[in-house]
N, CA, C and O atoms as a Tinker XYZ file with bonds, in Angstrom:
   464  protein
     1  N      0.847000   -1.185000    0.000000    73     2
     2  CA     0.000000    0.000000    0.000000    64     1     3
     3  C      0.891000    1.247000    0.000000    63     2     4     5
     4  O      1.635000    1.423000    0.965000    81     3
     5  N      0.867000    2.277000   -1.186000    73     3     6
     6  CA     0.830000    3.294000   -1.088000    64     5     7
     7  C      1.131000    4.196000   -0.061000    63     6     8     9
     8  O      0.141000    4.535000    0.587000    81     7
     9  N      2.550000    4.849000    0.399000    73     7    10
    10  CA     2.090000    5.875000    1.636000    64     9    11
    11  C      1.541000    6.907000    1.224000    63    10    12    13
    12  O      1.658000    7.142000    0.022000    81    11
    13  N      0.753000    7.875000    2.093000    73    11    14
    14  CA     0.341000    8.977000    1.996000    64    13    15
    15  C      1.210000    9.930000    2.091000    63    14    16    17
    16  O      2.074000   10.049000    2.960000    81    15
    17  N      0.885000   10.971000    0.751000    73    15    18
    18  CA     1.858000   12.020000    0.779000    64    17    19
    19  C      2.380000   12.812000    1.590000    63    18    20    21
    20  O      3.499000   13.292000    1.409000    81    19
    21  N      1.427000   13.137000    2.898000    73    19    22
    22  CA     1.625000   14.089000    4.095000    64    21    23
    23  C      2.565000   13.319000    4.946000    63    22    24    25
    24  O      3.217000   14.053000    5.689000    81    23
    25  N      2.824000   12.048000    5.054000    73    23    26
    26  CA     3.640000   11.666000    5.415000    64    25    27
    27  C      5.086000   11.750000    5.148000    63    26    28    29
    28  O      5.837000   11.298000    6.012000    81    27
    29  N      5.684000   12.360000    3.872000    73    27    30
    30  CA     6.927000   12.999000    4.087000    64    29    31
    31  C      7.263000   14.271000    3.101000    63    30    32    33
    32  O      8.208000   14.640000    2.405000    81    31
    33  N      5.420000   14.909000    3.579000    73    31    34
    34  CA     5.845000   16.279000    3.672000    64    33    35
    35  C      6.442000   17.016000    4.531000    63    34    36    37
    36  O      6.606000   16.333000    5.542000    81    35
    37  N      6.926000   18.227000    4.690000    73    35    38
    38  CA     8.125000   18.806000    5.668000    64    37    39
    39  C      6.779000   19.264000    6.698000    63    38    40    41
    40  O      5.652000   19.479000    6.252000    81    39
    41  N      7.163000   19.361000    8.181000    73    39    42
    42  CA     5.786000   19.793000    9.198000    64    41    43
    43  C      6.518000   21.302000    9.069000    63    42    44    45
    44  O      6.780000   21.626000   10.227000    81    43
    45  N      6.947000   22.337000    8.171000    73    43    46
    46  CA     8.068000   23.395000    7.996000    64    45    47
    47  C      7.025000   23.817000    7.169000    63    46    48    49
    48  O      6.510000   24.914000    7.384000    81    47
    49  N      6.625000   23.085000    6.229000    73    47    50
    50  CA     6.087000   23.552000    5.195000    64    49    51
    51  C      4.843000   23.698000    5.585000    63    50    52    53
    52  O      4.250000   24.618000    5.021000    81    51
    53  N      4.105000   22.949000    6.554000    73    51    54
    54  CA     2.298000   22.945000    6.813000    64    53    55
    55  C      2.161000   24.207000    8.154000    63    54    56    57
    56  O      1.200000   24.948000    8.361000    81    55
    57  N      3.803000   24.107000    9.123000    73    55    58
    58  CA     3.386000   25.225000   10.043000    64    57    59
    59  C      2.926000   26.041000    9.674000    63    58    60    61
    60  O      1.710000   26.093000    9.859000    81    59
    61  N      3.629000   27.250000    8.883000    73    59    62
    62  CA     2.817000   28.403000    8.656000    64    61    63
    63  C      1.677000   28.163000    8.190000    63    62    64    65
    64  O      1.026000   28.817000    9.005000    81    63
    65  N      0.857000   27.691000    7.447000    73    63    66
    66  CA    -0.504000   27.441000    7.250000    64    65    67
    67  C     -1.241000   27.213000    8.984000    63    66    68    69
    68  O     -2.242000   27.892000    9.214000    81    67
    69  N     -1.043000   26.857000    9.415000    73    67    70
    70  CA    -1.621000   26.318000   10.949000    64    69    71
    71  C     -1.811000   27.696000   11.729000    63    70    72    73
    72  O     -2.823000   27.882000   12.405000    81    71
    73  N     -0.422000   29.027000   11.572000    73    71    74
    74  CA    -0.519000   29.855000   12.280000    64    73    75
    75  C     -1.224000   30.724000   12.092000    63    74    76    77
    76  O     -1.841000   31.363000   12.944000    81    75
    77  N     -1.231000   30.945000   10.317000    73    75    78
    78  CA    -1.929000   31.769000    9.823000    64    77    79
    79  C     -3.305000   31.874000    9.947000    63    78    80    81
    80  O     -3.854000   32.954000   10.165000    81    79
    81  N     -4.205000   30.282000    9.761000    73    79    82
    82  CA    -5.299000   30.156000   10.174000    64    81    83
    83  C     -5.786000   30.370000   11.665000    63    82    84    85
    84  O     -6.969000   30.676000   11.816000    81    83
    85  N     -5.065000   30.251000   12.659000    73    83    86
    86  CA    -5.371000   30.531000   14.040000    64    85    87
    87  C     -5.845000   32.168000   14.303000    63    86    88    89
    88  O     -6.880000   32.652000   14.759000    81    87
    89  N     -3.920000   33.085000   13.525000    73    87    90
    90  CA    -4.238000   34.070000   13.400000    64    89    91
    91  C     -5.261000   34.656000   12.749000    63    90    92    93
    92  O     -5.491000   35.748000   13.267000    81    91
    93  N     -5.963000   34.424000   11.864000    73    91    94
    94  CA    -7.459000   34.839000   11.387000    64    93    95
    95  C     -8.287000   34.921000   12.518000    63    94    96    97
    96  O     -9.170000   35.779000   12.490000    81    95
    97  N     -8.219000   34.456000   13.160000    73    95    98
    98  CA    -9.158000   33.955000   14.393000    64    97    99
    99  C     -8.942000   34.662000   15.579000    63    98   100   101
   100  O     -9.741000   34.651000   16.516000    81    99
   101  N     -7.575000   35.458000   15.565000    73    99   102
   102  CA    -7.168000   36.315000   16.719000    64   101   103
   103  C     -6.583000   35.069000   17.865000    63   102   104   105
   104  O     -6.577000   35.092000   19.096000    81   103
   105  N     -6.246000   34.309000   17.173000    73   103   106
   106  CA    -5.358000   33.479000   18.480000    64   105   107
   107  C     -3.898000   33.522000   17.829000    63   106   108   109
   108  O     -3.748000   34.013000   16.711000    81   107
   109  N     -2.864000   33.014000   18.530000    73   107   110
   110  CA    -1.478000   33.130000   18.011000    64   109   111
   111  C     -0.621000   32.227000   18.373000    63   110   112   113
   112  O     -0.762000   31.442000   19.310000    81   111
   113  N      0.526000   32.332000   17.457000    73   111   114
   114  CA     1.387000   31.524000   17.140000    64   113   115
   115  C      1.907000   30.524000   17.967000    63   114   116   117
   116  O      2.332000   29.419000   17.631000    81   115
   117  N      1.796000   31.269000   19.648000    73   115   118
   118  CA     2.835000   30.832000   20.974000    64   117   119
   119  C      1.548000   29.327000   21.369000    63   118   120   121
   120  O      1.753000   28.160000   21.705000    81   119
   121  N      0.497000   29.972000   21.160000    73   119   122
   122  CA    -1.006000   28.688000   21.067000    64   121   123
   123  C     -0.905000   27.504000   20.186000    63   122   124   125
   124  O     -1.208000   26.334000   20.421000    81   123
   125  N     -0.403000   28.068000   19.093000    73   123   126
   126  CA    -0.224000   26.731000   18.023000    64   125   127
   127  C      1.230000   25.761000   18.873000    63   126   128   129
   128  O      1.356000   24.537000   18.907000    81   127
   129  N      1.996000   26.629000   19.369000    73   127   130
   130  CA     3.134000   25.721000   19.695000    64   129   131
   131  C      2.993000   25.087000   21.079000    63   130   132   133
   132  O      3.780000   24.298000   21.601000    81   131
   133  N      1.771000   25.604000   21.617000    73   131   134
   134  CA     2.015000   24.956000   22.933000    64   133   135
   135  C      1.199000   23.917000   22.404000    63   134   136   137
   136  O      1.737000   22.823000   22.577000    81   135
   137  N     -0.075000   23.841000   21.729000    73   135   138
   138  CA    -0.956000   22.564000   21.425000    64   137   139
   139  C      0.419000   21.314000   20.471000    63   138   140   141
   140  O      0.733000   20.166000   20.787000    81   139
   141  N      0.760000   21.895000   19.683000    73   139   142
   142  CA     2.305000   20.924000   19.494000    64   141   143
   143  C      2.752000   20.206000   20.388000    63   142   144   145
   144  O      2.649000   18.981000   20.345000    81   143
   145  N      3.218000   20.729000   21.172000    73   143   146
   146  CA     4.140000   20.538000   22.646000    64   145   147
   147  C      3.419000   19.625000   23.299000    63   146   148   149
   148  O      3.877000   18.489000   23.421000    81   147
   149  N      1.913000   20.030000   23.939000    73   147   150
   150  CA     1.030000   18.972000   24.467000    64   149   151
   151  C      1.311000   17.878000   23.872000    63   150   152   153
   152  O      2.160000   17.050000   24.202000    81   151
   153  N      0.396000   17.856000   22.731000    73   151   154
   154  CA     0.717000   16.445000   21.773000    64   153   155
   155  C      1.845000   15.767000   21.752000    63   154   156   157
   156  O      2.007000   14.683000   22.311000    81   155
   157  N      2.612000   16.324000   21.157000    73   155   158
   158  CA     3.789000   15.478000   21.325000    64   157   159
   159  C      5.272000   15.623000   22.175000    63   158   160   161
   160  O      6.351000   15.252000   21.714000    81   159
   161  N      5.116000   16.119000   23.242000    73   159   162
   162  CA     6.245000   16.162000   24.113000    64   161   163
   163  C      7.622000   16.651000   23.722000    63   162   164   165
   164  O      8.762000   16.394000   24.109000    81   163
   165  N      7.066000   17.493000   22.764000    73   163   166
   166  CA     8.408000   18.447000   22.336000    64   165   167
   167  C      8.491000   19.920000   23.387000    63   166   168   169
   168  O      7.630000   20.639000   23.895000    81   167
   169  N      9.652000   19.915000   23.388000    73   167   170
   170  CA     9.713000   21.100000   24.134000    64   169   171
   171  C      9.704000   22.660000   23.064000    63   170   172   173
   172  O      9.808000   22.395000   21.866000    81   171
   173  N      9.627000   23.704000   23.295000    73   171   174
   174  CA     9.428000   24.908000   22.455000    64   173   175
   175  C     10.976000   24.821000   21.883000    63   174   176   177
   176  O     11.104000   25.155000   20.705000    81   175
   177  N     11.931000   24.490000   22.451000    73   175   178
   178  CA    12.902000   24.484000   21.514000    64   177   179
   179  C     13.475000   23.253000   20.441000    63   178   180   181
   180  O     14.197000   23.259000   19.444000    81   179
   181  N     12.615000   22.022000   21.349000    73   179   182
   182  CA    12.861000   21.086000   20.275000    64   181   183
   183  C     11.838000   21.035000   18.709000    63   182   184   185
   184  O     12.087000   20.635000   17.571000    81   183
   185  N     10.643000   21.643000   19.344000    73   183   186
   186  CA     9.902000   21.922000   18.131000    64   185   187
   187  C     10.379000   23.238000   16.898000    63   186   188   189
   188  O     10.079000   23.186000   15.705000    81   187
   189  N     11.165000   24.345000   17.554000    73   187   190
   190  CA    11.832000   24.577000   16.808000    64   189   191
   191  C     12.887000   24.209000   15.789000    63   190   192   193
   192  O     13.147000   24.546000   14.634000    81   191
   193  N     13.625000   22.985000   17.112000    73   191   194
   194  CA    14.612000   22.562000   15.853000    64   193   195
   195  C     14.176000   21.858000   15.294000    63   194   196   197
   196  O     14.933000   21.634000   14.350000    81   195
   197  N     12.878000   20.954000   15.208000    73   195   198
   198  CA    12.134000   20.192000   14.014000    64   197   199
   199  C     12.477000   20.881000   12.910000    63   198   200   201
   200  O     13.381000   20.604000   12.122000    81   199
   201  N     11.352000   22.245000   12.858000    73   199   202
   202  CA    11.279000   22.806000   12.142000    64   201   203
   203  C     12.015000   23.444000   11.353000    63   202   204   205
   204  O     11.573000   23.876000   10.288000    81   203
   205  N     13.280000   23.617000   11.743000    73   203   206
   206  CA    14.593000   24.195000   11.272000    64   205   207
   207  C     15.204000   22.861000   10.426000    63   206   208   209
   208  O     15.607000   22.923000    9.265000    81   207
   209  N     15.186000   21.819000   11.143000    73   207   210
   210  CA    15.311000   20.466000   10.376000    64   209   211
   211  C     14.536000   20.267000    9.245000    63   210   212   213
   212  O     14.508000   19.143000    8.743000    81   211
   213  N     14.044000   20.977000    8.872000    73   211   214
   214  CA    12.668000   20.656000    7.719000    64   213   215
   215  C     12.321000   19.294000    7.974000    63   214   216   217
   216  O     12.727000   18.754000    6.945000    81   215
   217  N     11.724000   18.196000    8.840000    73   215   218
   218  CA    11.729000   17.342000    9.516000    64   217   219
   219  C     10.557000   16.866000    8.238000    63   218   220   221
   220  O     10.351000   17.631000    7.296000    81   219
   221  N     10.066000   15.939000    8.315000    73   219   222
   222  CA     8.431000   15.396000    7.526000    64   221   223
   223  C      7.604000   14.777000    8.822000    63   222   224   225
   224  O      8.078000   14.210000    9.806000    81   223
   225  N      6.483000   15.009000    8.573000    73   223   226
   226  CA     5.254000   14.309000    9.419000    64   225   227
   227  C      5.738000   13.191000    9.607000    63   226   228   229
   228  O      5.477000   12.989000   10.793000    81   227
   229  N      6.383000   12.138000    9.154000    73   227   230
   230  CA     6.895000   10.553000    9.558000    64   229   231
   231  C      7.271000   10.974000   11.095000    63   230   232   233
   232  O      6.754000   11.029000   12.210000    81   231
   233  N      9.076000   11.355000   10.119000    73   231   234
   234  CA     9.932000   11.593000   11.101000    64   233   235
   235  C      9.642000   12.068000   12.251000    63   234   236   237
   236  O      9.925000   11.425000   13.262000    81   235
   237  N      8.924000   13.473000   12.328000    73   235   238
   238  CA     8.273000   14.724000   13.559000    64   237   239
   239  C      7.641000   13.163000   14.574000    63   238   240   241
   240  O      8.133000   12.490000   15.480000    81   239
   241  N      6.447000   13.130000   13.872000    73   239   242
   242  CA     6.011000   12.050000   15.129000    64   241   243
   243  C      6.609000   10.741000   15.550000    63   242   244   245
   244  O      6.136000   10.182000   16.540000    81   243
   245  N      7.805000   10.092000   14.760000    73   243   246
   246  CA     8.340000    9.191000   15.055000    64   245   247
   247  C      9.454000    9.714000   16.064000    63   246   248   249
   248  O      9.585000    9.054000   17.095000    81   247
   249  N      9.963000   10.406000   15.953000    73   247   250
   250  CA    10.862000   10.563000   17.171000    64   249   251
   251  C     10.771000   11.958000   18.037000    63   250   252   253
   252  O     11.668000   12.711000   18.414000    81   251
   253  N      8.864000   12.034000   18.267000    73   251   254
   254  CA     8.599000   12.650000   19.826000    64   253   255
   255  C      8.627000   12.490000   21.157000    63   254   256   257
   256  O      8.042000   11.605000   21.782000    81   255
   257  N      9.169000   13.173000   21.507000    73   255   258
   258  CA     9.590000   12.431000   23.064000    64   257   259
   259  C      8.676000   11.871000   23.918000    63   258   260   261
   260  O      9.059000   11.121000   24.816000    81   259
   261  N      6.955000   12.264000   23.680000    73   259   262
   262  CA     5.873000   11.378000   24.687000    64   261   263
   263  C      5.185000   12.550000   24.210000    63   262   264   265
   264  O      5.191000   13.776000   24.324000    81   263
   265  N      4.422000   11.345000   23.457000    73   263   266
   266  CA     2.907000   11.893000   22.485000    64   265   267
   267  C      1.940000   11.648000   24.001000    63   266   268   269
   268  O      1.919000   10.700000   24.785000    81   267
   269  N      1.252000   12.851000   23.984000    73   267   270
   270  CA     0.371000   12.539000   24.913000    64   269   271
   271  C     -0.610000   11.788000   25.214000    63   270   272   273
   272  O     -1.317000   11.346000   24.308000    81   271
   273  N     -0.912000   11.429000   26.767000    73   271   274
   274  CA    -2.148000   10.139000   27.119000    64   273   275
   275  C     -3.338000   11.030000   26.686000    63   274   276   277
   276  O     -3.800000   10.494000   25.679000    81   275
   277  N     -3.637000   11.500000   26.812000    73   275   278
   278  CA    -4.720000   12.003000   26.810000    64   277   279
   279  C     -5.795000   12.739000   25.369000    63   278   280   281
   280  O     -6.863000   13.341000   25.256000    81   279
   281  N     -4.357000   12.055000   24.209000    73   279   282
   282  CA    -5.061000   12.117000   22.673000    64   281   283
   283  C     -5.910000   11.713000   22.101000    63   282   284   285
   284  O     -6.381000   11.913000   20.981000    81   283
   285  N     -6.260000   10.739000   23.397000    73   283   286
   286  CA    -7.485000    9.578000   22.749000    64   285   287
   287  C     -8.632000   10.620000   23.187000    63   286   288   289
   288  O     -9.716000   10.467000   22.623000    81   287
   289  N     -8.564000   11.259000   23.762000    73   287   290
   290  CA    -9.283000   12.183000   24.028000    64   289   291
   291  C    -10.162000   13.203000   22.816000    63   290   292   293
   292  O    -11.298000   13.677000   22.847000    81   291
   293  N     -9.418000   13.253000   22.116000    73   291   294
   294  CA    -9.502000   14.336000   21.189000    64   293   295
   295  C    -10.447000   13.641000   19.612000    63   294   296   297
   296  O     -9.982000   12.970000   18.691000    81   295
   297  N    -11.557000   14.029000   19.780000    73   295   298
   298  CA   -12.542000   13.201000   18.714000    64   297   299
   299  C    -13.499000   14.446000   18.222000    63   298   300   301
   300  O    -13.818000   15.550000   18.663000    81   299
   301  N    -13.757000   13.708000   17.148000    73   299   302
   302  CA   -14.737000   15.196000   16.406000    64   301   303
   303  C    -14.455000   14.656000   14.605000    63   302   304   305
   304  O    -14.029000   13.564000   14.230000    81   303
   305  N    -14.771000   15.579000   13.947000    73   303   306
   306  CA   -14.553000   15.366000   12.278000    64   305   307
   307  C    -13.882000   16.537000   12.003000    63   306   308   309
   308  O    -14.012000   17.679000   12.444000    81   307
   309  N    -13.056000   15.987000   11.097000    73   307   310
   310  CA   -11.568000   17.044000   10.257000    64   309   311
   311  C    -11.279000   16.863000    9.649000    63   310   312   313
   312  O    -10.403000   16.031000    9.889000    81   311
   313  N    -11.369000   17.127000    8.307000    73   311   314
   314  CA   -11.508000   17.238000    6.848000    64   313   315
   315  C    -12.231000   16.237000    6.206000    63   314   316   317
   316  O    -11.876000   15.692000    5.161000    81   315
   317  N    -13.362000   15.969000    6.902000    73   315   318
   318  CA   -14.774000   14.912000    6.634000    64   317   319
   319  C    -14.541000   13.802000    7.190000    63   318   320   321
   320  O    -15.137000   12.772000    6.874000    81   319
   321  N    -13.404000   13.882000    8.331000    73   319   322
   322  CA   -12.669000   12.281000    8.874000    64   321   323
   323  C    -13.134000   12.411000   10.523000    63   322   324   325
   324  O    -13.070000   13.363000   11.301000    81   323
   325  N    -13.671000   10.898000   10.703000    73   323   326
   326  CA   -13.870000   11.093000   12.180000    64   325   327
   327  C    -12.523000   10.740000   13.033000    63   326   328   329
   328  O    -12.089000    9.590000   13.091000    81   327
   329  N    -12.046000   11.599000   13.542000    73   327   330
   330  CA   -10.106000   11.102000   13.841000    64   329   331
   331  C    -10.104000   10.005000   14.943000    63   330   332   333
   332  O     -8.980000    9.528000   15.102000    81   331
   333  N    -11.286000    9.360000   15.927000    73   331   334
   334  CA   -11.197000    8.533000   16.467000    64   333   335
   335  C    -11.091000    7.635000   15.373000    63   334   336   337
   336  O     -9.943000    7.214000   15.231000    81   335
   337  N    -11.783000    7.276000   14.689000    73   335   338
   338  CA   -11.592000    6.052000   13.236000    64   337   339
   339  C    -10.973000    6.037000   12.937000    63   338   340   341
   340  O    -10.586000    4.868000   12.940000    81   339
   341  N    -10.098000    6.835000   12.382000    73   339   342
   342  CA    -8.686000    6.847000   11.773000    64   341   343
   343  C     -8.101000    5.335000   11.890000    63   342   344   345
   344  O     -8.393000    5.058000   13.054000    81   343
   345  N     -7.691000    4.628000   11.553000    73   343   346
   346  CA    -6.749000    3.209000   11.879000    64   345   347
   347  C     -5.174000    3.456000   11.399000    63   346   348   349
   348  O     -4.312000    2.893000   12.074000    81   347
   349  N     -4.929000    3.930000   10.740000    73   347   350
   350  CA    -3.885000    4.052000   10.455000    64   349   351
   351  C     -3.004000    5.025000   11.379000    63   350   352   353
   352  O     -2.974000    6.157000   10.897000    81   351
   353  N     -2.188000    4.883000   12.724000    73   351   354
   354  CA    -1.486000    5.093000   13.560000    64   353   355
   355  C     -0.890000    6.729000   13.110000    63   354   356   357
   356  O     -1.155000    7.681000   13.844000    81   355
   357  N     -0.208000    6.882000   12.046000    73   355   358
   358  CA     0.424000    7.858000   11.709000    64   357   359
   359  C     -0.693000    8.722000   11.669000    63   358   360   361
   360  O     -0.935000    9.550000   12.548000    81   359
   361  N     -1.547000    8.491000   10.400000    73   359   362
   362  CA    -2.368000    9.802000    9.991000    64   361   363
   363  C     -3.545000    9.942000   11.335000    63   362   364   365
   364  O     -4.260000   10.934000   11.478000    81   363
   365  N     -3.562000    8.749000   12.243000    73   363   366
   366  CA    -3.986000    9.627000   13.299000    64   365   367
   367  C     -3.874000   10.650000   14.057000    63   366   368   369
   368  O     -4.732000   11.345000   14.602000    81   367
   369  N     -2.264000   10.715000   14.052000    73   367   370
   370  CA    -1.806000   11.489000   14.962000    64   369   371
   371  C     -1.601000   12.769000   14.272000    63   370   372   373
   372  O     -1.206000   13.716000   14.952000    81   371
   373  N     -1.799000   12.919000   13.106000    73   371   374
   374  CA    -1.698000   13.770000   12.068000    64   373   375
   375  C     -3.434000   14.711000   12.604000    63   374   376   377
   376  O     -3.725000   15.721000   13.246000    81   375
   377  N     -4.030000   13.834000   12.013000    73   375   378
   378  CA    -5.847000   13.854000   12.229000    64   377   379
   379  C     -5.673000   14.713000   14.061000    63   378   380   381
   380  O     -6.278000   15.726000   14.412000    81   379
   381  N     -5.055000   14.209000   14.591000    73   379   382
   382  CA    -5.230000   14.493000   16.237000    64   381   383
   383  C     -4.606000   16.015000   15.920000    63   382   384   385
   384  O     -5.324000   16.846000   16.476000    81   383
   385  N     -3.724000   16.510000   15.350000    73   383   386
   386  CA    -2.665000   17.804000   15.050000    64   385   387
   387  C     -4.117000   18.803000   14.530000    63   386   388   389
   388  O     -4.497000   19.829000   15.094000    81   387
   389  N     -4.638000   18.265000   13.521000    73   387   390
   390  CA    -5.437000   19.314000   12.869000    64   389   391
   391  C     -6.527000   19.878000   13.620000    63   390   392   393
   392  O     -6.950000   21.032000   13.692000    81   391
   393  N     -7.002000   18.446000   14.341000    73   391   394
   394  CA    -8.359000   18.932000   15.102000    64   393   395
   395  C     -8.442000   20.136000   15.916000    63   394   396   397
   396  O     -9.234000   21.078000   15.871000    81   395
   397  N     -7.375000   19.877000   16.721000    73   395   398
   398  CA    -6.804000   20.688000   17.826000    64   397   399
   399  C     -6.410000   22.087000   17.447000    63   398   400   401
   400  O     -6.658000   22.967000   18.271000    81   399
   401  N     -5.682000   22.503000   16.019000    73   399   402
   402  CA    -5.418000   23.492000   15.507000    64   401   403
   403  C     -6.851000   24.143000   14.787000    63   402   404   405
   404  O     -6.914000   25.355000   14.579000    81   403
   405  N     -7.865000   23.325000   14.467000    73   403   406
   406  CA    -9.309000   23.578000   14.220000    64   405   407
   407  C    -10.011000   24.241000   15.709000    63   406   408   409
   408  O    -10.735000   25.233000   15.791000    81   407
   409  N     -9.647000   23.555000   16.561000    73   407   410
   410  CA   -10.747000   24.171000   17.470000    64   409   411
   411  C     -9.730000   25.129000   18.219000    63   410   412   413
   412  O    -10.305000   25.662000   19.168000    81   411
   413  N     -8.684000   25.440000   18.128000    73   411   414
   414  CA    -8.335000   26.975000   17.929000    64   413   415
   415  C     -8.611000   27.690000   17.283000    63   414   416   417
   416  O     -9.213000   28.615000   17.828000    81   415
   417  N     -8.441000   27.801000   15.990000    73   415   418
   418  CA    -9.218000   28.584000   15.334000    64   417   419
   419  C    -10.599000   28.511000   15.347000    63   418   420   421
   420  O    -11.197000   29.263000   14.578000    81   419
   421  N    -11.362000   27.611000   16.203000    73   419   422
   422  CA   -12.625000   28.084000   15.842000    64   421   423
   423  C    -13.060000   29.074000   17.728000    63   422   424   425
   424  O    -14.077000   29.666000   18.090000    81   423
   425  N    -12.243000   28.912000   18.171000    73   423   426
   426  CA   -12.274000   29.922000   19.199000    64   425   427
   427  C    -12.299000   29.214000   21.128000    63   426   428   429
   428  O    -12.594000   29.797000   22.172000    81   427
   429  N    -11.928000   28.027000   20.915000    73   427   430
   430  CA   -11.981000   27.238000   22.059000    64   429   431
   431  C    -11.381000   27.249000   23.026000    63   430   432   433
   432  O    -10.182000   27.402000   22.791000    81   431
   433  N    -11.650000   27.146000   24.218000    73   431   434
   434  CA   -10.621000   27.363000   25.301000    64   433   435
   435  C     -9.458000   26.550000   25.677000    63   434   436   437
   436  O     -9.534000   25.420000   26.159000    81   435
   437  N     -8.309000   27.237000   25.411000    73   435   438
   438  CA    -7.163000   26.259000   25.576000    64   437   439
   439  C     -7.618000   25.300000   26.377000    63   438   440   441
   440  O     -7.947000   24.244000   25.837000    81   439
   441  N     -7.744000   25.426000   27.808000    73   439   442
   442  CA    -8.066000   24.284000   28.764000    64   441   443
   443  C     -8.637000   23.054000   28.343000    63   442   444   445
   444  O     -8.260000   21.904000   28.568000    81   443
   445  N    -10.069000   23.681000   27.388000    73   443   446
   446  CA   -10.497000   22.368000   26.697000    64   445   447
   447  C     -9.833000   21.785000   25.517000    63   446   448   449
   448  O    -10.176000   20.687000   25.079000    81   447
   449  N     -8.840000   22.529000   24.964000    73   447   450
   450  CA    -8.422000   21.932000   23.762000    64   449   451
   451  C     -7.578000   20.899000   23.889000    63   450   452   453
   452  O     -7.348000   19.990000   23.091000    81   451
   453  N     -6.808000   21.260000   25.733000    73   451   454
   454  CA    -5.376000   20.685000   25.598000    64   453   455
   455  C     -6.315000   19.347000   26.575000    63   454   456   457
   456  O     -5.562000   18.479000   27.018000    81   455
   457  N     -7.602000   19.184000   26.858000    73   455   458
   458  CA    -8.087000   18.236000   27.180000    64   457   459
   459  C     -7.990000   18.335000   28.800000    63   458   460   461
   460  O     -7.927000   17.238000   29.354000    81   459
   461  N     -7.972000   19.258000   29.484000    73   459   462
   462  CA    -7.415000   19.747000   31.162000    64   461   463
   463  C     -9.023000   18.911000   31.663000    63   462   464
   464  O     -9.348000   18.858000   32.849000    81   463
């Protein structure tokens, strides 16, 4: 089977899209990186050096330091996908990235986003 392309696209190349959309919304950039951070146990400077790495969605989530417990948490539909369904491990965690950057931009309270 086929991998999916987002899988070694650069996460360099999709950030700014993520910030920009938040920023429409009047939320910001330091929000997009802490919902990162939650998720996957990067620290603000290791997610920088991802990103400086031009890293790909594989790589980024394959070697995060502790994807969070509490992702299973995170359910809803994102880009017509219900992300609990998801089966495929990777583009879940992909699916889990967007949601979360969705209900920032759609105006949600960190507390609930990061699942508190």
């Amino acid at each position: 089977m086929p991998q999916h392309r987002i899988y070694t696209t650069s996460v360099a190349s999709v950030y700014p899209h993520y910030v920009t959309k938040v920023e429409k919304k009047n939320r910001t950039k330091d929000e997009v990186d802490q919902i990162i951070c939650w998720l996957t146990g990067y620290s603000p400077e290791q997610l920088q050096g991802q990103l400086d790495d031009d890293v790909d969605f594989q790589t980024f989530f394959g070697d995060a330091p502790a994807m969070n417990s509490n992702r299973s948490r995170i359910t809803g539909v994102v880009c017509g996908v219900r992300v609990e369904e998801v089966e495929e491990p990777l583009m879940r965690e992909i699916r889990y990235l967007d949601k979360l950057i969705d209900e920032l931009a759609k105006g949600k309270a960190m507390e609930k986003i990061l699942r508190s």
